[in-house]
C-alpha positions as CSV (number, residue, x, y, z in Angstrom):
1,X,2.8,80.8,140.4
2,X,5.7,78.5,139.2
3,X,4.6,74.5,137.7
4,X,6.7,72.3,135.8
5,X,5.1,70.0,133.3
6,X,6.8,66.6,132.7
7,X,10.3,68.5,132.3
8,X,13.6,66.9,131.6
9,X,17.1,68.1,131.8
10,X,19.3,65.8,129.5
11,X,23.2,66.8,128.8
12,X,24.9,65.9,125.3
13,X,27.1,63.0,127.2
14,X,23.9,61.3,127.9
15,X,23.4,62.7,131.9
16,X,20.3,63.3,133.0
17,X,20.0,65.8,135.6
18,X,16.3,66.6,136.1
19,X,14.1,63.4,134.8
20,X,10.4,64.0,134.3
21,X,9.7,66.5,137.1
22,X,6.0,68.0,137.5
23,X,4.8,69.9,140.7
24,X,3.7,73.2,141.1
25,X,4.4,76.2,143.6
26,X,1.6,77.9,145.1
27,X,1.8,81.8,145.0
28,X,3.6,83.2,148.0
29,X,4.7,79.8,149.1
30,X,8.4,79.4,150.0
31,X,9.2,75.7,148.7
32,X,13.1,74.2,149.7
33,X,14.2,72.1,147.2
34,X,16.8,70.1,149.4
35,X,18.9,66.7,148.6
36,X,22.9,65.7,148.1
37,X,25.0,67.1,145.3
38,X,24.3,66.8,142.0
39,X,20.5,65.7,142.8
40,X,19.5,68.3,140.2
41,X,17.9,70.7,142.7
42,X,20.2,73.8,141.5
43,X,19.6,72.8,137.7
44,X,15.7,73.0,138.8
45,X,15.9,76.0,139.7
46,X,18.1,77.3,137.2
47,X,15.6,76.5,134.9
48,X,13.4,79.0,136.5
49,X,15.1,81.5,135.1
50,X,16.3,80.3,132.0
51,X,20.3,80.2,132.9
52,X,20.0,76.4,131.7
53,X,17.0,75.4,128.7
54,X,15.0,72.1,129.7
55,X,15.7,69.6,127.4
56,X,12.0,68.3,127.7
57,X,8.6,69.4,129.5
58,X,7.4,73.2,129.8
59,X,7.8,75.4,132.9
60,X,5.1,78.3,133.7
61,X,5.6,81.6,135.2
62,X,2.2,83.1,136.9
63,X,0.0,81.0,133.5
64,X,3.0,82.3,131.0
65,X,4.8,79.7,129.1
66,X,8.7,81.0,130.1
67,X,9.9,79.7,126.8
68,X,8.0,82.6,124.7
69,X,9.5,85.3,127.4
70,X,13.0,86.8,126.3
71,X,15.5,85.6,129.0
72,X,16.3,88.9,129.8
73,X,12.8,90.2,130.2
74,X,12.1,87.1,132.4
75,X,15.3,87.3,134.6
76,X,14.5,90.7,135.5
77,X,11.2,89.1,136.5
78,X,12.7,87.2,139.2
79,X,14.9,88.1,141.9
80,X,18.0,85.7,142.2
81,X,20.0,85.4,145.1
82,X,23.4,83.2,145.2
83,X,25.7,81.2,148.1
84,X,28.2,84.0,146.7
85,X,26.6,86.9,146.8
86,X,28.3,88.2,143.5
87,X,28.2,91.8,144.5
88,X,30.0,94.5,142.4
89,X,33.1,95.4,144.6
90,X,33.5,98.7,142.8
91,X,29.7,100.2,143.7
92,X,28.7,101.2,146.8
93,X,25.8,98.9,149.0
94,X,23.4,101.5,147.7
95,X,24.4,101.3,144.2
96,X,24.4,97.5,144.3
97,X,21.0,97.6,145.9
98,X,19.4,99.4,143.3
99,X,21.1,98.0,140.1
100,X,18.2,96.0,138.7
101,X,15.5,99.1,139.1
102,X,18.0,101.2,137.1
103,X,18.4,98.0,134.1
104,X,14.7,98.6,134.0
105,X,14.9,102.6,133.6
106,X,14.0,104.0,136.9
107,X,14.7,107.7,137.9
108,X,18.4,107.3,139.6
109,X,16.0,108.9,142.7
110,X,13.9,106.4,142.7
111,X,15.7,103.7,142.3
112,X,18.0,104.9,145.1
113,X,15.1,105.4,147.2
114,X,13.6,102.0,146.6
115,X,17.5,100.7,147.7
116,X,17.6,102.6,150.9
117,X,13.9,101.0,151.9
118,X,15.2,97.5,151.1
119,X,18.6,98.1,153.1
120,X,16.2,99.0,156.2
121,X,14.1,96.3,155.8
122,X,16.6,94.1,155.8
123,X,18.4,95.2,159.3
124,X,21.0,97.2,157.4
125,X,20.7,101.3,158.5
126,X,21.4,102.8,154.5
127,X,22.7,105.9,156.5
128,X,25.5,103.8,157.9
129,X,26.1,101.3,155.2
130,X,24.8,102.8,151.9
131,X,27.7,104.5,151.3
132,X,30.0,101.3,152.0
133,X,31.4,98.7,149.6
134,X,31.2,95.6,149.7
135,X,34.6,94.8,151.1
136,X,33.8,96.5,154.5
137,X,30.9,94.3,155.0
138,X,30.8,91.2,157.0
139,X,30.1,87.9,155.1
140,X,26.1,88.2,156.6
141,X,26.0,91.9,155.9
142,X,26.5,91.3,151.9
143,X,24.6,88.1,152.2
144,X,21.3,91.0,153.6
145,X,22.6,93.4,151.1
146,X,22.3,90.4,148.1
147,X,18.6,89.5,149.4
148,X,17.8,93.3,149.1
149,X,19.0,93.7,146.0
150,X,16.9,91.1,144.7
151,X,14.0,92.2,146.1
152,X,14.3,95.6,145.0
153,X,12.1,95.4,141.9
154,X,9.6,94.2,143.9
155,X,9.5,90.8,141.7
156,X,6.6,87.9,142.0
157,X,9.4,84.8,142.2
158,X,12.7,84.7,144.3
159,X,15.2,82.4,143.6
160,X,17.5,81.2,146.4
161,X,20.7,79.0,146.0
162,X,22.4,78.1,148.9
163,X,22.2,81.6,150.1
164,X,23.5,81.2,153.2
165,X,25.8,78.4,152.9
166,X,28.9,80.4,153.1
167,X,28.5,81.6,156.6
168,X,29.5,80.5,160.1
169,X,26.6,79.1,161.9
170,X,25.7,81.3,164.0
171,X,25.0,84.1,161.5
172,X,23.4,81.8,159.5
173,X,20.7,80.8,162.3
174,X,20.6,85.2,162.4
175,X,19.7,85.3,158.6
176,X,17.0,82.6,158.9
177,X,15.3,84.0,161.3
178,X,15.7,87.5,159.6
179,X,14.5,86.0,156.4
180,X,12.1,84.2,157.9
181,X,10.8,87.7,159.2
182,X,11.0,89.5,155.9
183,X,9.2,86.8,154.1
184,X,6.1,87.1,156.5
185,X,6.7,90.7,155.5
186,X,6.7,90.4,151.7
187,X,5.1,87.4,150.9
188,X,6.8,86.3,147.5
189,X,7.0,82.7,145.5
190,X,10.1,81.0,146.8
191,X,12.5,78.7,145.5
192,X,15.3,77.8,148.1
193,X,18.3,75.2,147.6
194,X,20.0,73.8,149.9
195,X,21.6,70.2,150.9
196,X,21.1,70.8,154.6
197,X,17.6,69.4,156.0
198,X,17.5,71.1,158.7
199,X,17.8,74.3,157.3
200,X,14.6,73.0,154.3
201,X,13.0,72.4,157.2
202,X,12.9,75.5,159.3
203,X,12.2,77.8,156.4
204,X,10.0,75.8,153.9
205,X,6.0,76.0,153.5
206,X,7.0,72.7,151.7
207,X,9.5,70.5,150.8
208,X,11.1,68.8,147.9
209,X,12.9,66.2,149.1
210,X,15.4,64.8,146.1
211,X,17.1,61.1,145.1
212,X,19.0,61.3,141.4
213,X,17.0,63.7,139.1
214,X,13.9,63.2,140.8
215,X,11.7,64.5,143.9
216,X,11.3,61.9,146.1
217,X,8.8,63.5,148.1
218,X,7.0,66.9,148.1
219,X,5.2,67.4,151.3
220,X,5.3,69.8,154.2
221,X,8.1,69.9,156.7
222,X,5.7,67.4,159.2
223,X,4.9,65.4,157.2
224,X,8.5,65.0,155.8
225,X,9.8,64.1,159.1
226,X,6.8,62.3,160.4
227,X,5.9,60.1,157.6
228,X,8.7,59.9,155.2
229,X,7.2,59.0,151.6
230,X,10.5,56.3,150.7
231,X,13.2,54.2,152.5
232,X,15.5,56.3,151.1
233,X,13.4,60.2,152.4
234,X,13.3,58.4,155.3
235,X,17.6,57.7,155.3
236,X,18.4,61.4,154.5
237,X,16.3,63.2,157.3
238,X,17.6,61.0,159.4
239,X,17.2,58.7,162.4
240,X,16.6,61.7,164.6
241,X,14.0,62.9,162.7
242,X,11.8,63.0,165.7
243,X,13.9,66.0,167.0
244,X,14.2,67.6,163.5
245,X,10.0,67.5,164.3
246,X,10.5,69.6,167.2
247,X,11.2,72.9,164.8
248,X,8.3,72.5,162.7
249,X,5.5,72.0,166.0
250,X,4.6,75.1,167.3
251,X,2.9,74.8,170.5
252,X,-0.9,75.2,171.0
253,X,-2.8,75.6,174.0
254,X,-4.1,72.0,174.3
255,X,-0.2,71.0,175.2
256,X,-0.6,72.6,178.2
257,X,-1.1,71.9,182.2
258,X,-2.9,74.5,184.0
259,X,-1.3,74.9,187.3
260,X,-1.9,77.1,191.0
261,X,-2.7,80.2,190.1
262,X,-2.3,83.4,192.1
263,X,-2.0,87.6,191.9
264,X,0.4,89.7,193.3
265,X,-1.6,91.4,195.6
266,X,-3.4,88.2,196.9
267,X,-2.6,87.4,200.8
268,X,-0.2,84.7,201.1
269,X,-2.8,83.2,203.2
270,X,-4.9,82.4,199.7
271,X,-1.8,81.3,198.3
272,X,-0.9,78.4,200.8
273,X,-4.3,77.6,200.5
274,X,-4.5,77.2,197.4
275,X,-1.2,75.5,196.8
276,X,-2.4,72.7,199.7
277,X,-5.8,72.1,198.1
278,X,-4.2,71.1,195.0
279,X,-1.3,69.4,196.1
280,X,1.1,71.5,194.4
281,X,4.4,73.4,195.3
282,X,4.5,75.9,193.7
283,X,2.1,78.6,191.7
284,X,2.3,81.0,188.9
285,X,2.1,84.7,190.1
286,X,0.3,87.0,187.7
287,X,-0.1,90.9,187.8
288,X,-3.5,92.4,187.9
289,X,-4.1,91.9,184.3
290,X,-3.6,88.4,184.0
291,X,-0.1,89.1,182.9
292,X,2.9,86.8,183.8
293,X,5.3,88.1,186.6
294,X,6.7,85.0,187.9
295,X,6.1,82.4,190.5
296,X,6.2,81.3,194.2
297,X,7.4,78.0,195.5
298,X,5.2,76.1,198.5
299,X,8.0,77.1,201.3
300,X,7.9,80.6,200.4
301,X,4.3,80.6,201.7
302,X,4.3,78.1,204.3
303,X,7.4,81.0,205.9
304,X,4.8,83.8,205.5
305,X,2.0,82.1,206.9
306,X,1.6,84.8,209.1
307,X,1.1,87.2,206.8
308,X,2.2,89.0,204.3
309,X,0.9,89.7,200.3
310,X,2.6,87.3,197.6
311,X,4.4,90.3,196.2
312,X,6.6,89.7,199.1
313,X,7.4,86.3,198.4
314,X,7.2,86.1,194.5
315,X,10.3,85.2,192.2
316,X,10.9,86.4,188.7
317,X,10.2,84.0,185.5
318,X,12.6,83.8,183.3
319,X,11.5,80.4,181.5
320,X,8.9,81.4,179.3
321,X,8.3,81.2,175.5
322,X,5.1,83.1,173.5
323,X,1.8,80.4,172.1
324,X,3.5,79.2,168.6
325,X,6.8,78.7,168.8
326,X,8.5,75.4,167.9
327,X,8.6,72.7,170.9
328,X,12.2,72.5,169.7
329,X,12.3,76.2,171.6
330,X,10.6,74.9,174.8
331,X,13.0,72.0,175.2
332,X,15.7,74.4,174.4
333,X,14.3,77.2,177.2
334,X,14.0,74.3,179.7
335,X,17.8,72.8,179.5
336,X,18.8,76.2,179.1
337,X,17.0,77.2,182.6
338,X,17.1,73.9,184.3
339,X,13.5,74.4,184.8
340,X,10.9,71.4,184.8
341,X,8.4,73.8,183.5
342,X,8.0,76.4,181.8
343,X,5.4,79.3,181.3
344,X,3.4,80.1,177.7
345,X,2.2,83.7,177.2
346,X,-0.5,85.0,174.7
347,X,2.6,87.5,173.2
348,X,-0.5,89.2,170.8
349,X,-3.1,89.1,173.9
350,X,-0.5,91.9,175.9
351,X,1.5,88.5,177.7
352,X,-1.2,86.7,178.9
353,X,-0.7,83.6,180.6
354,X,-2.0,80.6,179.1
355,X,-0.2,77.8,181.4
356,X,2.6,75.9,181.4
357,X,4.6,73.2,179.5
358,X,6.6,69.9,181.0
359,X,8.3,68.3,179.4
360,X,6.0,65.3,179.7
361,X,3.7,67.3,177.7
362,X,6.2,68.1,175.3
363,X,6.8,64.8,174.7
364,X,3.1,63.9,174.4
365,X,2.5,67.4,171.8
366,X,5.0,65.7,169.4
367,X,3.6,62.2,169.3
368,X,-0.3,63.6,168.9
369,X,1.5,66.0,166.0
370,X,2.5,62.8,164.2
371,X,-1.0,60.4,164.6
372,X,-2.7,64.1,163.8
373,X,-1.0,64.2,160.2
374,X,-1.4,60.8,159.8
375,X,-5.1,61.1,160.6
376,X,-5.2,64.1,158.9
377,X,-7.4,65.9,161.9
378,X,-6.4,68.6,164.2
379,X,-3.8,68.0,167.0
380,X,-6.5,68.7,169.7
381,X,-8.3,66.0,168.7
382,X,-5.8,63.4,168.9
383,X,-5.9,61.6,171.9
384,X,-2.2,59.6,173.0
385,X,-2.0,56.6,175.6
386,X,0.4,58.3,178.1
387,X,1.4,57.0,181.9
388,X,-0.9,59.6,183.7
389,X,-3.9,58.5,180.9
390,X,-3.1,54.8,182.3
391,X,-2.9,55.3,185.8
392,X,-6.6,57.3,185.1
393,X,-8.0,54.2,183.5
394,X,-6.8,51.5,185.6
């Protein structure tokens, strides 16, 4: 959808900001383009656009040479969202919403329609805020309604610069996620700058990693963190890159243990059995269709012995997290618990349990996610030298 071809950004005083850049962005792809200031990653992407002319090189838009497309004709092209927002304070949220369908001639109806559905999409009611201005919106609420707005001519390319950089933290963890969620919604080519790793990491299909005027390294978020190209790639993600890995490895069912398993209308009698012939102390309690409901610890059953259904005896689970999401999560869910386990569910199977995670098999899914990239085969396939695979051997 978007290449470059050998382009160069040179200013009259002799600075060169972008220096021979080629690489290509995959249609639908969200690409971060992340590095220090004044790496060139925001004149990159301004390029997109036209807002700055390459000095050298040629940049493609879906096979068409942007240098024979009137800027104007091409910017409406692309949606373009900025760290400021750059709302107009004297039109309402709608009217902002749907300025770019009325620059291209739409029926004022339609265009206000089209506004309204982009509002809802992105978490804002238009009955509540349509009418607003921008003023009476919180710094995330005009950060939605200036992602909406350029989305709202439906356009191929989105262009993001810093767009949530002027936010406390915690909203802008809420507009990530929400992003994330509308992209896997809308699917369009994205360019997204930023200077903060963390954040290229979490939201980018791939990353472009940049020194002075050139990329560095252009790889996914893995491999970014587990194999970084350069001394210096390997400097900016950090020394605790390792836990920067944790957001991008979702996990799979070959991370986890399979412990006791019982139902909530089993006697206890089967459970202390079944605890004591597998040495364990406690078991996960499901519901008659295979559906977490909690768990019950060895004492609970060795009290009941007499009898009893492990109903009776069962306690809630609260540590859980769905197949999928980031081990980052997990390790999260378990401090946040205290627990030494915790449960994974099938969350598009109806909540099926699949078994649980520890954190020794956290540990081990992160360090079979590296050799897998590096061996280039799945992570199931890797196998990793770990205490319990010793004590097996020896």
């Amino acid at each position: 959808m978007i290449r470059f071809e050998h382009v160069t950004k040179r200013y009259a005083d002799g600075t060169t900001a972008v220096d021979d850049l080629s690489f290509e962005v995959a249609e639908g792809e969200l690409v971060t383009l992340v590095g220090p200031s004044g790496c060139g990653k925001t004149t990159t992407m301004k390029m997109v656009n036209r807002l700055i002319e390459p000095t050298e090189g040629r940049i493609f838009l879906d096979g068409d040479d942007i240098s024979t497309i009137d800027p104007v004709r091409l910017r409406r092209r692309i949606g373009y969202v900025i760290q400021q927002v750059g709302l107009f304070p004297h039109r309402t949220v709608l009217e902002n919403t749907a300025t770019v369908p009325h620059l291209l001639g739409w029926k004022r109806g339609k265009g206000r329609e089209r506004a309204a559905e982009l509002l809802d999409l992105v978490g804002l009611d238009p009955s509540v805020h349509g009418d607003r201005y921008p003023e009476q919106l919180s710094g995330g609420q005009r950060q939605r309604v200036g992602v909406a707005r350029a989305l709202a001519a439906d356009p191929p390319v989105l262009l993001m610069d810093e767009p949530f950089g002027a936010v406390d933290p915690v909203v802008r963890e809420r507009l990530q996620n929400e992003f994330l969620k509308l992209q896997a919604q809308v699917r369009k080519t994205v360019l997204f700058v930023t200077h903060d790793i963390e954040e290229a990491v979490r939201l980018g299909d791939r990353i472009a990693v940049y020194g002075q005027g050139r990329i560095e390294q252009f790889d996914s978020p893995a491999t970014v963190l587990g194999a970084p190209a350069t001394p210096y790639v390997a400097d900016f993600v950090g020394a605790d890159r390792g836990l920067k890995r944790l957001s991008v490895t979702p996990v799979e069912e070959s991370d986890l243990d399979q412990p006791p398993v019982v139902h909530l209308d089993d006697p206890l009698a089967t459970a202390t059995e079944r605890l004591r012939s597998q040495g364990a102390r406690w078991a996960v309690v499901l519901d008659g269709r295979d559906n977490l409901h909690g768990w019950i610890p060895a004492d609970a059953t060795a009290r009941g012995a007499a009898g009893g259904a492990v109903r009776d005896h069962a306690r809630r689970m609260e540590a859980w997290l769905p197949l999928g999401a980031p081990l980052k999560q997990g390790f999260a869910t378990m401090l946040q618990h205290d627990a030494g386990w915790i449960a994974v569910v099938d969350e598009e199977g109806g909540g099926r349990f699949l078994g649980v995670l520890t954190p020794a098999r956290l540990h081990e899914a992160l360090r079979r996610s590296i050799d897998a990239d590096a061996q280039d085969v799945p992570r199931a396939e890797v196998a990793v030298e770990t205490v319990a695979t010793v004590a097996r051997t020896s």
